[in-house]
GUNUDO-95047 format. One record per atom (N, C-alpha, C): x, y, z; residue in three letters. Coordinates in steps of 0.2 Angstrom, whole numbers, plus 2048, in hexadecimal, padded with zeros to 3 digits. Example, Ala and Ser with C-alpha at 12.3 -4.5 7.8 and 13.67 -1.06 7.14 Angstrom:
8427E4827ALA 83E7EA827ALA 8427F0827ALA 8407F5823SER 8447FB824SER 840800827SER 
END
This chain:
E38A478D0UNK E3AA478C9UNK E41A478C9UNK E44A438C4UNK E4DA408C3UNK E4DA498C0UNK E57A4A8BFUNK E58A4E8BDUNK E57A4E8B5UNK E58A548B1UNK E56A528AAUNK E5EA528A6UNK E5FA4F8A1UNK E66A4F8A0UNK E67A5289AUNK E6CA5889BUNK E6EA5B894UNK E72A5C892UNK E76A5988DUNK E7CA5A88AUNK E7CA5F883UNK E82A62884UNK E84A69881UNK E87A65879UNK E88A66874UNK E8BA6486EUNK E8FA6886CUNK E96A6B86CUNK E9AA6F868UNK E9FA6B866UNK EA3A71863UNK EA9A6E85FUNK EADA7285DUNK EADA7885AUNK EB1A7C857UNK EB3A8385EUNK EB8A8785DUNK EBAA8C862UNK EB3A92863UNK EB1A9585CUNK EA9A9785DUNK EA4A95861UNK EA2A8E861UNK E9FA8D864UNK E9FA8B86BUNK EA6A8986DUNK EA7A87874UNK EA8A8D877UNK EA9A93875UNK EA9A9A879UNK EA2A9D87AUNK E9DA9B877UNK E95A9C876UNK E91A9687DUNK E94A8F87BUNK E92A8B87EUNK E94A89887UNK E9BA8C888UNK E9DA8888CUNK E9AA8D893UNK E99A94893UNK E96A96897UNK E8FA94898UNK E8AA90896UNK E85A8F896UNK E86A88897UNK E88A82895UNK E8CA7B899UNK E8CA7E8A0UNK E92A818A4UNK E92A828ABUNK E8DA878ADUNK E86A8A8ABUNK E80A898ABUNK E7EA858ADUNK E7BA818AAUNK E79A7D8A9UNK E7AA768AFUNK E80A758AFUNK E86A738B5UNK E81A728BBUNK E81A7A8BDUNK E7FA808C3UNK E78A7D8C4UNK E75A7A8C3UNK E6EA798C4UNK E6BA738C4UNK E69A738CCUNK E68A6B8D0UNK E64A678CCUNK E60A688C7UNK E5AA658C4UNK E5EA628BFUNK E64A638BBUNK E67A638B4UNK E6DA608B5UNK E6DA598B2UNK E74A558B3UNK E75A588AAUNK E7CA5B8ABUNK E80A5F8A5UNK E85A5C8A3UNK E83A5A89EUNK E89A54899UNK E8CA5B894UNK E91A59891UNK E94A5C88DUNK E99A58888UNK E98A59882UNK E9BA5487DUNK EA0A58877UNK EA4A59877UNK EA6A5B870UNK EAAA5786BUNK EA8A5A864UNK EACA5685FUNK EB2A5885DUNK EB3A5F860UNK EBBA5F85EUNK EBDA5F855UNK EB7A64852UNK EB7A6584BUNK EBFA6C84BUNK EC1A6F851UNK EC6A74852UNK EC8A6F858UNK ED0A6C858UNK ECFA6985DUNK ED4A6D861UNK EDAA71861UNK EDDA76863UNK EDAA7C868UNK ED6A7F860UNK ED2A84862UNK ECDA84867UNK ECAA7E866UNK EC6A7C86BUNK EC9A7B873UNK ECFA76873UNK ED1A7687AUNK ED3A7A87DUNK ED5A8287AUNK ED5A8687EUNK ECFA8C881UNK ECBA8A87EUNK EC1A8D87FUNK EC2A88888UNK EC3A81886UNK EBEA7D88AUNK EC5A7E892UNK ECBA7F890UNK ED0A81897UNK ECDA8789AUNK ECDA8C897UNK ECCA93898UNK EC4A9089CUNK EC0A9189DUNK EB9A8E89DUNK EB9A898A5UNK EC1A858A5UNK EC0A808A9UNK EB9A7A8A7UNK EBAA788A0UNK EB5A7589FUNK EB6A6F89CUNK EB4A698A1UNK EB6A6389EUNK EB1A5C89BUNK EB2A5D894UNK EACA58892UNK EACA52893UNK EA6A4E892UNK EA3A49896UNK EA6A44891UNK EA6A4788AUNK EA7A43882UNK EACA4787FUNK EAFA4187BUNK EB5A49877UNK EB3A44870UNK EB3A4486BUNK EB3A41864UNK EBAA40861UNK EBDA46862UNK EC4A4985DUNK EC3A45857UNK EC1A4A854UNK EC0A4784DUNK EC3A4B847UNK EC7A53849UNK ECCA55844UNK ED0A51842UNK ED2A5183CUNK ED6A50838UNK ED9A56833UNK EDFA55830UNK EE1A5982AUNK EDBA59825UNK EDDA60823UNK ED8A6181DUNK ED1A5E81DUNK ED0A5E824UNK EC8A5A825UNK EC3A5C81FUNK EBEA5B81BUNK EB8A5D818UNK EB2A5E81CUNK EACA61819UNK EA7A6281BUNK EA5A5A81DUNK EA5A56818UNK EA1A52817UNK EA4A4E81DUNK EAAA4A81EUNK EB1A49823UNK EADA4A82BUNK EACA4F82CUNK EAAA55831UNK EA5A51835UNK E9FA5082EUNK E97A5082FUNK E99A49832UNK E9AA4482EUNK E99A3C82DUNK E9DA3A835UNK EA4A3F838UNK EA4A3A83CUNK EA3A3E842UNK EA1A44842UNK E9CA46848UNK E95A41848UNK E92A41843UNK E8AA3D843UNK E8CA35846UNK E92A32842UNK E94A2D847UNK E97A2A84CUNK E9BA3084EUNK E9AA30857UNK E96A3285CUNK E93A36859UNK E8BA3785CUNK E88A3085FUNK E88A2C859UNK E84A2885DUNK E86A23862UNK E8CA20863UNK E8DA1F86BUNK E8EA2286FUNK E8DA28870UNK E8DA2E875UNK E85A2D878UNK E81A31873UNK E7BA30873UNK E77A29877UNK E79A24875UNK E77A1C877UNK E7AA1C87CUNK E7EA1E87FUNK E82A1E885UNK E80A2288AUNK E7FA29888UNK E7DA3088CUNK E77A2F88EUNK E71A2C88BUNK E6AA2E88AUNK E67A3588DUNK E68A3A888UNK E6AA4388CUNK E60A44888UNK E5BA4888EUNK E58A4788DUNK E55A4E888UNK E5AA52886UNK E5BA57883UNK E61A5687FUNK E65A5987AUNK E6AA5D878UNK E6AA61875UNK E6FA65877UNK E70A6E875UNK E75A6D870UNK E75A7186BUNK E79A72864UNK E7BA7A864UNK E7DA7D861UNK E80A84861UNK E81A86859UNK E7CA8B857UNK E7DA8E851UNK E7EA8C84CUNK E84A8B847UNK E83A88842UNK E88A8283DUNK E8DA80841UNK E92A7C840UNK E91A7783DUNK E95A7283AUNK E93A6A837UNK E93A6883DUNK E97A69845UNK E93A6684AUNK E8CA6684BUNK E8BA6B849UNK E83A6C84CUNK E80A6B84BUNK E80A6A842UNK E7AA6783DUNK E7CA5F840UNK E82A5B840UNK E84A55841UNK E7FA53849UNK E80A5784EUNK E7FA55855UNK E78A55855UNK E73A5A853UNK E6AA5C853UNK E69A5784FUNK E6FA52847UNK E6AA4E845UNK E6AA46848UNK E71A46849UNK E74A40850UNK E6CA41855UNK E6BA44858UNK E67A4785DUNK E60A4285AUNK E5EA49856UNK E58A46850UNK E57A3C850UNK E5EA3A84DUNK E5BA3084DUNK E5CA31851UNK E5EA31856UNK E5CA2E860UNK E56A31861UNK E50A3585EUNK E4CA37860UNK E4AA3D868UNK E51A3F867UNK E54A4486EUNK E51A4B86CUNK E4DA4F871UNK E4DA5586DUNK E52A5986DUNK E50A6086AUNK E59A64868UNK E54A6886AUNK E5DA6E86CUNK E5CA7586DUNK E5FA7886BUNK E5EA7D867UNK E62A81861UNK E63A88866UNK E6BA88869UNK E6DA9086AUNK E70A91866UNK E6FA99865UNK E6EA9E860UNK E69A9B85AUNK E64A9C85AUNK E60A9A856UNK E5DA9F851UNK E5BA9F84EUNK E57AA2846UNK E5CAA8842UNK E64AA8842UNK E65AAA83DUNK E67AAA835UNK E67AAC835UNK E65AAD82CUNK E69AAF827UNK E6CAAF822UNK E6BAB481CUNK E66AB4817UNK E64AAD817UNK E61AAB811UNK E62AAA80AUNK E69AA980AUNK E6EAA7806UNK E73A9F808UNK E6FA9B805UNK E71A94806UNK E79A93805UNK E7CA97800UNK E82A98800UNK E89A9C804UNK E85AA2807UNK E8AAA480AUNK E85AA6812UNK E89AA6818UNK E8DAA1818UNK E8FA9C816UNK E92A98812UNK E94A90812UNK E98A8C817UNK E95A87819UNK E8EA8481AUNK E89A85820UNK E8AA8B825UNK E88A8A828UNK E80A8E827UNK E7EA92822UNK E78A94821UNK E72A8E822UNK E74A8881BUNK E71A8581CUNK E71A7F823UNK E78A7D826UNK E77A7B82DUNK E72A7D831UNK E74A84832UNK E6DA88838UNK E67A85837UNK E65A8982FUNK E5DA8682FUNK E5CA7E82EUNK E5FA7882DUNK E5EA7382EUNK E5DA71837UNK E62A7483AUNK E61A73841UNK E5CA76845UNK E5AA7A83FUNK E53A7E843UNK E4CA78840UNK E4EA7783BUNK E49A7483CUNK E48A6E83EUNK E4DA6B841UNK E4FA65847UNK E4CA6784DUNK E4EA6B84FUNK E4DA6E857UNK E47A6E858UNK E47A6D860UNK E40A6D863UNK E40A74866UNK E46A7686AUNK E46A7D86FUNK E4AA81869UNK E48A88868UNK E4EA8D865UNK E4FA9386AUNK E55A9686CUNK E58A98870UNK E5BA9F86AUNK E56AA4868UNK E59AAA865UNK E5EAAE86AUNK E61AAF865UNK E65AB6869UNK E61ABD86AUNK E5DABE863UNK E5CAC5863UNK E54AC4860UNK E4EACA85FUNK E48AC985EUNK E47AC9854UNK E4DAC8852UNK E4DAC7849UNK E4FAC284AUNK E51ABF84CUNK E54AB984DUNK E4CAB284FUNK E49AB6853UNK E43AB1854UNK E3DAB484EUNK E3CABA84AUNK E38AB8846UNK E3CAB6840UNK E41AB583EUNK E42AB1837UNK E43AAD83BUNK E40AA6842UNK E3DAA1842UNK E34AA2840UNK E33AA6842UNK E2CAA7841UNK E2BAA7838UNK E30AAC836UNK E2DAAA82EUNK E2DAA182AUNK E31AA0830UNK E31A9582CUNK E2DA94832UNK E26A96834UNK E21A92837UNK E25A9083CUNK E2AA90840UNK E2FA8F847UNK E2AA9484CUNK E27A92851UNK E24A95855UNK E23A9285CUNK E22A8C85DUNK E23A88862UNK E29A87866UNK E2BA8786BUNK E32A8686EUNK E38A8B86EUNK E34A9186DUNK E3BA9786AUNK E3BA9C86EUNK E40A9F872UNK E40AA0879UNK E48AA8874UNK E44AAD879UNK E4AAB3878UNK E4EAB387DUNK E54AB387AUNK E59AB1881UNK E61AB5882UNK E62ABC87CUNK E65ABD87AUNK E6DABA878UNK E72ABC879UNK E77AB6875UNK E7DAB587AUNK E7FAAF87CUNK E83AAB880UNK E88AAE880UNK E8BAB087AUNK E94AB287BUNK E92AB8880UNK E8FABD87FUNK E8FAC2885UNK E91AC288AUNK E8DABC88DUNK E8FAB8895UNK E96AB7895UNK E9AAB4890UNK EA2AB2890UNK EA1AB788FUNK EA5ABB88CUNK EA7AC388EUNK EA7AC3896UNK EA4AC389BUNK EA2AC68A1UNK EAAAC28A6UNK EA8ABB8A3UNK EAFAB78A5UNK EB7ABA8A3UNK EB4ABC89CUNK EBFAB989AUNK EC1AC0899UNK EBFAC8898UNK EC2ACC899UNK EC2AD18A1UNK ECBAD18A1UNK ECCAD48A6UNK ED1ADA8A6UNK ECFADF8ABUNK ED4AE68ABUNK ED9AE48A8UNK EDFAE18ADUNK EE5ADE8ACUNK EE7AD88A9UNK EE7AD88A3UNK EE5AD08A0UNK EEDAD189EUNK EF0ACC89EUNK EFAAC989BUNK EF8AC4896UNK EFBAC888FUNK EF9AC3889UNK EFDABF88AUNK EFDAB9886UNK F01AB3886UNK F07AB5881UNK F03AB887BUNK F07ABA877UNK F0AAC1876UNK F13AC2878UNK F13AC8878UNK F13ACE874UNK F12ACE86FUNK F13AD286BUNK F0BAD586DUNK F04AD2871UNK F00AD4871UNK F01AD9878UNK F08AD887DUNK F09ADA882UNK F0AAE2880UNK F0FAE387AUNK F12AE7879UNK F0FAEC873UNK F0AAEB872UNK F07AF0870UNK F04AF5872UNK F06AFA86FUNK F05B01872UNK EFBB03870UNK EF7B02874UNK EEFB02873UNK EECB07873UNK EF0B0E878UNK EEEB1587AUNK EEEB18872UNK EF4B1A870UNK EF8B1E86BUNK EF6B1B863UNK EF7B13864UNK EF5B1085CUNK EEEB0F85DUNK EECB0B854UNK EE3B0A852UNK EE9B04852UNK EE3B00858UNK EE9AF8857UNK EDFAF5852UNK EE3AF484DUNK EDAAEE84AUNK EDDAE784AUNK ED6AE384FUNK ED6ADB84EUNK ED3ADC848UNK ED6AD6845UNK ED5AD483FUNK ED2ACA83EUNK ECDACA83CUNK ECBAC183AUNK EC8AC1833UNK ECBABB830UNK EC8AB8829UNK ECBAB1829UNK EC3AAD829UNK EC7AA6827UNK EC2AA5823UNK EBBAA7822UNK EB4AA481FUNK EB6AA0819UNK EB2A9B817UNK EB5A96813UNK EB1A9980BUNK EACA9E80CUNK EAAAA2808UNK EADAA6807UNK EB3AA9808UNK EB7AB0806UNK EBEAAB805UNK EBFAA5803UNK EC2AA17FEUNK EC5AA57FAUNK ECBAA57F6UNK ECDAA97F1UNK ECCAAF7EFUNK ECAAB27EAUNK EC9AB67E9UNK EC7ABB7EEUNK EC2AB97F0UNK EC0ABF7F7UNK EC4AC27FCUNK ECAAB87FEUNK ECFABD804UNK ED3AC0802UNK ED6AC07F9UNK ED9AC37F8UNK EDAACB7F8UNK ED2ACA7F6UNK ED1AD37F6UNK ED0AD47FEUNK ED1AD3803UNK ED0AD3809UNK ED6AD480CUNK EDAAD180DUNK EE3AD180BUNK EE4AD780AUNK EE2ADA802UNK EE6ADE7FFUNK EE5AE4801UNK EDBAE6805UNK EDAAEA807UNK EDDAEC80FUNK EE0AE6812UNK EE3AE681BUNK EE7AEA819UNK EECAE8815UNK EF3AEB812UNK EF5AF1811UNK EEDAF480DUNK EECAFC80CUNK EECB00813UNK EE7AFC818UNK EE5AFF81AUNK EEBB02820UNK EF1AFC822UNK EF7AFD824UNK EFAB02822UNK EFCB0181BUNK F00B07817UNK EFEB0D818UNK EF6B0F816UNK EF5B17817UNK EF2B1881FUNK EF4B15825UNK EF2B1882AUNK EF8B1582EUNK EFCB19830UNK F03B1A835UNK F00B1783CUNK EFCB1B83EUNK EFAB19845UNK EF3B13844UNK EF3B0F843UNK EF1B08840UNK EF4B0383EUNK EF5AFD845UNK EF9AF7845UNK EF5AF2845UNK EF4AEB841UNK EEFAE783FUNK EF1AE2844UNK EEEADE847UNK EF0AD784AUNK EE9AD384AUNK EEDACE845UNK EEAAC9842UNK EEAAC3844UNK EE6ABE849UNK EE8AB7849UNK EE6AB2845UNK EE8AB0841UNK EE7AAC83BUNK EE6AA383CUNK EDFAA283AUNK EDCA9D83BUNK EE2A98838UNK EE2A9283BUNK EE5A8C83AUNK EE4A87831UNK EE0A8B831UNK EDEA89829UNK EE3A8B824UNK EE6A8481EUNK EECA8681DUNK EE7A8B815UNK EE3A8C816UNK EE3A9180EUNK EE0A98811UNK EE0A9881AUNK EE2AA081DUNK EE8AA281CUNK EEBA9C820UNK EF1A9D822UNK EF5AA281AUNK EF7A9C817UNK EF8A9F80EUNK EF6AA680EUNK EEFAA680DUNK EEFAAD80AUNK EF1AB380EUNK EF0AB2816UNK EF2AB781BUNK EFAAB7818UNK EFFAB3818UNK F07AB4816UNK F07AB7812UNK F03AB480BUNK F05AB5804UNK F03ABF803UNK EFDAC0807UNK EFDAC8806UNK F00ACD80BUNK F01ACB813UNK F02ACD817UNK F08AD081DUNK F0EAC9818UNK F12ACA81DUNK F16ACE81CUNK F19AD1820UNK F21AD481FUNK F1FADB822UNK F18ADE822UNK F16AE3825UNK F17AE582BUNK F1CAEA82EUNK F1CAEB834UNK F17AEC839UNK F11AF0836UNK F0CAF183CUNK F07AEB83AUNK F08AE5835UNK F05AE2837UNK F08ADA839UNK F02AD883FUNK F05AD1843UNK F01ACB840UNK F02AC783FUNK F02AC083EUNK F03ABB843UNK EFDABB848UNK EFFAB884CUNK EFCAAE84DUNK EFDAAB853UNK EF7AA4851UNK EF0AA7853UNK EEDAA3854UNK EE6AA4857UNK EE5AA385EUNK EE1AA8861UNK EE4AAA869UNK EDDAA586AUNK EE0AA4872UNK EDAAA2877UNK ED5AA6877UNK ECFAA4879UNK EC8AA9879UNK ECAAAF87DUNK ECDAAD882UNK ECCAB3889UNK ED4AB9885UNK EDAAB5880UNK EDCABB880UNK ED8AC087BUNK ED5ABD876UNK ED1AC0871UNK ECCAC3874UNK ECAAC2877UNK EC2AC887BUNK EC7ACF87EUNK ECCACD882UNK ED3AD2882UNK ED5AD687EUNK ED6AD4879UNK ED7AD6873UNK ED4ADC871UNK ECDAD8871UNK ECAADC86FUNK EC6AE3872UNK EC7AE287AUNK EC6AE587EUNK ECAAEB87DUNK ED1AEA87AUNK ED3AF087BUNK ED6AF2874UNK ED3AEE86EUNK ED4AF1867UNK ED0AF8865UNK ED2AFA860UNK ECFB0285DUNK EC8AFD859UNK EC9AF8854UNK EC5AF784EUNK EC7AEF850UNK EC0AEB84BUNK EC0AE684AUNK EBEAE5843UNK EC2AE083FUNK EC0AE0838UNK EC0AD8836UNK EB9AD6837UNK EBAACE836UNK EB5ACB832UNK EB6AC5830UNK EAEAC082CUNK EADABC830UNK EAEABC837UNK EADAB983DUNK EA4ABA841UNK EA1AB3842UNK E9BAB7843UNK E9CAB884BUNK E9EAB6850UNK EA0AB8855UNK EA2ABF858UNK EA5ABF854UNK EA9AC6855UNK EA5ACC854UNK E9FACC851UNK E9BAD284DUNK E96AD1853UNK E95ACC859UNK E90ACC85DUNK E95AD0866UNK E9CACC864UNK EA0ACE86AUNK EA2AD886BUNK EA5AD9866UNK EA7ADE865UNK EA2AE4865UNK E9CAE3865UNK E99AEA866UNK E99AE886DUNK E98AE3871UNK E98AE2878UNK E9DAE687CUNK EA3AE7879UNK EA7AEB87AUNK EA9AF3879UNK EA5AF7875UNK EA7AFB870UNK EA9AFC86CUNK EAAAF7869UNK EAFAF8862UNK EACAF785DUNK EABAFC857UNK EA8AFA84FUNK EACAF484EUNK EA9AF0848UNK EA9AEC844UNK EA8AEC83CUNK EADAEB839UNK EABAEB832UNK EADAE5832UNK EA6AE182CUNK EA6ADA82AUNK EA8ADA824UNK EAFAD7823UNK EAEAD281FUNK EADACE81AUNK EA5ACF819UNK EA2ACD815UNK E9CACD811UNK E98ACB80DUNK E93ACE809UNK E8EACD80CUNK E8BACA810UNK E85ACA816UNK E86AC981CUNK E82AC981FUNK E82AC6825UNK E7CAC482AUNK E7DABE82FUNK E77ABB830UNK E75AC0838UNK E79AC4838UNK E78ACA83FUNK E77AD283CUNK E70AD1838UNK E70AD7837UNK E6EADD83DUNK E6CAD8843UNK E69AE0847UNK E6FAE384CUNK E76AE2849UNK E7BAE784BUNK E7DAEA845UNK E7CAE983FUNK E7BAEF83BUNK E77AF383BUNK E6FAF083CUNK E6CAF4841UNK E6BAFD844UNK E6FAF884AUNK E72AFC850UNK E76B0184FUNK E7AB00847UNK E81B04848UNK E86B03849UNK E8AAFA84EUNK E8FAFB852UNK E93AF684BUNK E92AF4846UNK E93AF1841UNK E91AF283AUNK E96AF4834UNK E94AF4830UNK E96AEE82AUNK E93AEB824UNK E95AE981FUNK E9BAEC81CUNK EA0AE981AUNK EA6AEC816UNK EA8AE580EUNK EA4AE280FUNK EA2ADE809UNK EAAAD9808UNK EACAD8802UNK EB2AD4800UNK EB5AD87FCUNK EB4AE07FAUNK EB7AE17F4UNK EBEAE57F8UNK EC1AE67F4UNK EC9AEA7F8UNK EC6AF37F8UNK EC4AF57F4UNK EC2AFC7F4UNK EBEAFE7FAUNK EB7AFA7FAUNK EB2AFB7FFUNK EB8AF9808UNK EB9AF5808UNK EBDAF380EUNK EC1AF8811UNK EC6AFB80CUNK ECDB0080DUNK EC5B0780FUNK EC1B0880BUNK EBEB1180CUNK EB9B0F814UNK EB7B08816UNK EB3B0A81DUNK EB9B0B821UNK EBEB0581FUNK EC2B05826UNK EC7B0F827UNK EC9B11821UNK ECAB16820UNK EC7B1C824UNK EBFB1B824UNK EBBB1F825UNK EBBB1E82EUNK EBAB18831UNK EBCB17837UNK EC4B1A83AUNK EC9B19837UNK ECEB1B83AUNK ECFB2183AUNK ECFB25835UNK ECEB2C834UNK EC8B32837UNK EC2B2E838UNK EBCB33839UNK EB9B31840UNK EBCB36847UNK EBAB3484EUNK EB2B3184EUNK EAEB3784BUNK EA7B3684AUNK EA5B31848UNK EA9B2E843UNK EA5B27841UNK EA7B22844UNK EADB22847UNK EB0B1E84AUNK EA8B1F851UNK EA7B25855UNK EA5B2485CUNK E9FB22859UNK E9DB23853UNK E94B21853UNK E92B1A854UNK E99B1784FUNK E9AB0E84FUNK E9AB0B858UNK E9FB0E85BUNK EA0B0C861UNK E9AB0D865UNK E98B14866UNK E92B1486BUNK E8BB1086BUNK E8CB0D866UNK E86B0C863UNK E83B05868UNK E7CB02869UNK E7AB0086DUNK E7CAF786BUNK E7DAF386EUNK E7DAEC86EUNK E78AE8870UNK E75AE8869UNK E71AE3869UNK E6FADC869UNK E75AD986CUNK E75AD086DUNK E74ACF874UNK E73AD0878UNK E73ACF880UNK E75AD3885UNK E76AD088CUNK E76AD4893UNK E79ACE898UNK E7CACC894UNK E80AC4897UNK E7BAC089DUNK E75AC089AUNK E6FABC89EUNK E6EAB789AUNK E71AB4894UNK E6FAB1891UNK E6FAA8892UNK E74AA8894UNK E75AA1898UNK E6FAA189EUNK E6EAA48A0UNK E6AAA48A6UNK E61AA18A3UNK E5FAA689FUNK E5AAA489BUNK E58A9F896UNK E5CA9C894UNK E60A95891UNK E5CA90896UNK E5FA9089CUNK E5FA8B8A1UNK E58A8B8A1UNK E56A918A5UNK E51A918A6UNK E49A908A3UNK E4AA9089CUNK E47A90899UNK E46A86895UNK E4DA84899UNK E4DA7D897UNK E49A7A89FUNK E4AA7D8A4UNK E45A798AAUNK E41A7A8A7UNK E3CA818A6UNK E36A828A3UNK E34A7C89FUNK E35A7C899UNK E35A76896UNK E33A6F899UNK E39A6D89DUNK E38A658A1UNK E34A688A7UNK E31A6D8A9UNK E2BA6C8ADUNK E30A6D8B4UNK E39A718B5UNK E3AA6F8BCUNK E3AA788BEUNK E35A7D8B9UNK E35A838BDUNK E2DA868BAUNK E29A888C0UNK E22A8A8BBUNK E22A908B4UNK E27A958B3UNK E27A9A8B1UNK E2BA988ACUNK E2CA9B8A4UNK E2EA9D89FUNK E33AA28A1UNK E38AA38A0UNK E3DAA98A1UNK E3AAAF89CUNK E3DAB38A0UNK E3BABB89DUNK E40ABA897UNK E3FABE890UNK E40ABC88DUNK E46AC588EUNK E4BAC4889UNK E50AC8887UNK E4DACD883UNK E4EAD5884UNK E4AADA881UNK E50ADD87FUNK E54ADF879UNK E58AE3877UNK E57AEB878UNK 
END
């Protein structure tokens, strides 16, 4: 039997931190010629996931431009899709959670008649509006996909409640495994100001807000509540890497700057950010990444935002809801810096996305599939 070919689809710095440990999987294994395509919807961002990684794709798109739109996004990933496709003939393609790459690549995929694999599969809010757009991305690509590759076991019955039962494999969730890669004891930030913080003595908080849903109004109460929360807490320095987006950018300036303990930095490589985070007090983000990374680490998380499609770290404990308002925001994060107990409850608490086998199970679960191992992977048990 020939090898089976599968190519990996990303595009944005989330997803290629998620994907690219499962690409050089995939690589790894004599049965599976590993194609790898990005569309470079983050093109920056992104090249520094795929350096870090040592990872080099077979296709690039680069389809960023200024002020790109959604629609901009969709239309010319779905049209480079297809001479990749007609060229590659990948007898699979993997897509990654919920991005206009992904809706664009699983539906690229779809008219070639190629089947799709949905990692990170069956997340939810159930609010078509927020997240915007990837709520609805996800569940269109879920209902594209042949294979779903859940992180966590809520994850696979909100497939089960849309009749998704066929091809759904628990696998826990992929950044994990990255984690295993890019944090080290002795790590040298690039950027120095991250060298020079004092970690022991200070509550240093990572800080993330780009959501295209917390648009005005909301960053602003988000902002205003960062600001408080620097003022009334001495031993509390913020450092903030501020997405490249100019109506982040704006707002982070317009509320943020001038504060001593707080930094305004660019946006770091993956491996310094796991760093980072490795040795922060707190994380306060509307990042979904980060809500899955950081209990991996011990660190609470307070989100950012009014739902979330990872309820079972709220769950757990290692993450709470802090919503958009400015009051609510300033009294968790308050209650975190001030109260050891709430703070150890958040931290100790268990992490329930993975055991950084998930790549593994991924793979294995794709031989199974094409017939080149007789057993189904053991599935990921939280």
């Amino acid at each position: 039997m020939s090898n089976i070919r599968v190519m990996t689809i990303f595009g944005t710095r989330p997803e290629a931190i998620k994907m690219a440990p499962l690409a050089l999987e995939l690589a790894s294994r004599p049965g599976i010629d590993a194609l790898c395509c990005v569309t470079a919807q983050h093109r920056q961002m992104l090249d520094s996931v795929l350096d870090i990684f040592k990872l080099k794709p077979n296709y690039d798109l680069n389809i960023m431009e200024p002020r790109q739109t959604l629609s901009t996004i969709t239309s010319k990933c779905l049209l480079g899709m297809e001479g990749v496709l007609e060229q590659a003939k990948p007898d699979l393609v993997l897509v990654h959670g919920d991005t206009s790459t992904t809706f664009a690549g699983a539906l690229a995929a779809f008219y070639h008649q190629i089947p799709v694999g949905h990692v990170e599969a069956g997340l939810r809010t159930y609010d078509k509006w927020s997240p915007f757009p990837e709520e609805m991305n996800r569940k269109m690509v879920g209902a594209i996909a042949d294979l779903h590759f859940c992180p966590t076991p809520a994850n696979r019955d909100n497939l089960a409640r849309e009749n998704i039962t066929k091809g759904v494999f628990l696998t826990g969730n992929t950044v994990i495994d990255a984690l295993q890669t890019t944090v080290v004891k002795d790590f040298t930030f690039a950027e120095d100001v991250l060298n020079s913080l004092d970690y022991v003595s200070k509550k240093i908080i990572l800080v993330t807000c780009h959501r295209r849903e917390n648009y005005g109004q909301p960053m602003a109460n988000i902002m205003t509540a960062l600001r408080r929360v620097a003022d009334a807490f001495p031993e509390a320095e913020l450092v903030y890497p501020v997405h490249l987006s100019p109506v982040v950018q704006e707002a982070a300036h317009k509320y943020l700057d001038g504060h001593p303990r707080i930094h305004l930095i660019a946006p770091l490589a993956v491996d310094e950010m796991h760093n980072l985070m490795a040795r922060c007090h707190l994380v306060m983000t509307d990042s979904g990444g980060l809500q899955e990374e950081a209990p991996a680490l011990g660190k609470p998380v307070l989100v950012l935002r009014r739902e979330t499609e990872r309820p079972e770290a709220v769950a757990a404990g290692t993450v709470k809801l802090a919503g958009v308002e400015e009051e609510d925001i300033f009294r968790l994060a308050s209650e975190l810096l001030s109260s050891q107990a709430a703070y150890d409850k958040m931290a100790h608490a268990a992490n329930p996305y993975g055991d950084g086998h998930a790549c593994r199970r991924i793979a294995d679960a794709i031989e199974w599939h094409f017939g080149l191992r007789s057993q189904a992977p053991e599935p990921f048990l939280p």
